[in-house]
N, C-alpha and C positions, 0 to 999 in steps of 0.2 A: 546556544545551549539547548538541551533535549529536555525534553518536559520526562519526569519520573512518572512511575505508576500512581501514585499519590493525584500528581497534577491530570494526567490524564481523566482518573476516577472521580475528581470535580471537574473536569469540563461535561463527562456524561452525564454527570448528575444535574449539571447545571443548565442542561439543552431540555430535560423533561421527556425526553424519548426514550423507550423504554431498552436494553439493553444488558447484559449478564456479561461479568468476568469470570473466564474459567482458568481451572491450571492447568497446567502443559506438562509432561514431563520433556526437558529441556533436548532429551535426544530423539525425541518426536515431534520439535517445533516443525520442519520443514512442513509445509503443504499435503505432499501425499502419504506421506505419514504419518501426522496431526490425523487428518480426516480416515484413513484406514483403521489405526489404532481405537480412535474414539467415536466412530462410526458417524461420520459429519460429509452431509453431503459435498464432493465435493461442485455443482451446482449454484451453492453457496458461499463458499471459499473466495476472500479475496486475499490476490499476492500485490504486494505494496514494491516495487522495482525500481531501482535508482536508476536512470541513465545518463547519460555524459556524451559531450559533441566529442568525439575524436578528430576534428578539422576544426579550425578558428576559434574563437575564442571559446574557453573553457566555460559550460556550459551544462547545470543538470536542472531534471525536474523529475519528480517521483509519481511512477504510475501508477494507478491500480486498477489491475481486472480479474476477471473469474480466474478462477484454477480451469477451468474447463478451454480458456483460451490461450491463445499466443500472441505476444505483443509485436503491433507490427511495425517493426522499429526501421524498415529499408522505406517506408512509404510513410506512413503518419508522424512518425515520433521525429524522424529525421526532418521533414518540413517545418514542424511545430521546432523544434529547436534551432531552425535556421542554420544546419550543420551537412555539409557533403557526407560527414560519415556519423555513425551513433551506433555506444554499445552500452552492452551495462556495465555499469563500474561496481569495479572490486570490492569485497569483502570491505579493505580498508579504507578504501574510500568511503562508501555507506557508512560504518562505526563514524568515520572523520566529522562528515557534513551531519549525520543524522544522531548520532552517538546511541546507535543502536545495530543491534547481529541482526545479520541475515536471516529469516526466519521467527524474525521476533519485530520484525519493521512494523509499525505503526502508522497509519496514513493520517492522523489524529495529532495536533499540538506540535508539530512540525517545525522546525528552526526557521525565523522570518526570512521571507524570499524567496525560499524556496517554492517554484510554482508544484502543483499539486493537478494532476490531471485522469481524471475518473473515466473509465470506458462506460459508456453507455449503457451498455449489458449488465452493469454492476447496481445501475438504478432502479432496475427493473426488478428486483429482486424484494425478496418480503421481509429479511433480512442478510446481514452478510456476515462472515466471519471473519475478524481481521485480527494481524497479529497485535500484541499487548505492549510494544516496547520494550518487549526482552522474550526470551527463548523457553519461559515459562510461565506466559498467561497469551492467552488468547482472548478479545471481544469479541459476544455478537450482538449486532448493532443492527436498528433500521439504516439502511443507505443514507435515509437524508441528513445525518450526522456528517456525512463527508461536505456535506454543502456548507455548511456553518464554518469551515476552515479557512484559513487566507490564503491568497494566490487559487484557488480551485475556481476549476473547468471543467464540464462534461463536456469531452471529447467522442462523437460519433469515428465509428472504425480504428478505434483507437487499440485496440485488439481485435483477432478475427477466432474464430473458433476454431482448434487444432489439436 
């Protein structure tokens, strides 16, 4: 089960780290035009990515890194998953495992097990922007909010810049 906005909004309150919900209009959730429309670096921006082993045993874990990068799913993602092939899964899939849209993904209160794995580049940051759990709120959050979650890894080159 997916944690609501409600649950989400007591876990941030409950870390003591400082943090702001904003609204989204819901056909500006996507990434690059969230941060065009509301003028938010994209620098800042993280994208929360579902992926899936496409060989052997069915297999996800949910990435997240800058909007400024690309995930490097033929080389990192595919070893960490122990998979010959890796892609991102569907629309429906995402909703299924995470019960949440595309563009509204939240790396935050996460359904148990699922591993949770942070590029590097995203901790470095002074804070980040991530999506709300639906397609009309957006967090920004210090990074080390993503640490406090279950299953999470900072993964080096886990994204590369592209």
């Amino acid at each position: 089960m997916t944690a609501t906005l409600p649950e989400i909004d007591l876990f941030l309150q409950q870390t003591g780290l400082p943090y702001e919900i904003w609204p989204c209009d819901p056909q500006l959730a996507d990434t690059a035009a969230f941060c065009a429309h509301y003028d938010v670096a994209l620098e800042n921006s993280a994208n929360a990515i579902l992926v899936r082993s496409k060989t052997g045993a069915e297999k996800y874990a949910l990435c997240v890194l800058l909007a400024t990068h690309r995930l490097n799913t033929n080389h990192t993602v595919r070893k960490k998953l122990g998979a010959r092939k890796v892609s991102f899964a569907s629309a429906e899939q995402t909703r299924e495992l995470t019960g949440m849209e595309i563009g509204g993904v939240t790396p935050l209160c996460l359904p148990r097990g699922l591993p949770l794995w942070i590029d590097a580049a995203v901790m470095d940051c002074q804070y980040v922007v991530l999506g709300g759990g639906n397609r009309d709120s957006k967090i920004k959050a210090d990074p080390q909010i993503l640490l406090l979650q279950a299953n999470v890894e900072v993964v080096p080159d886990l994204a590369k810049i592209g």
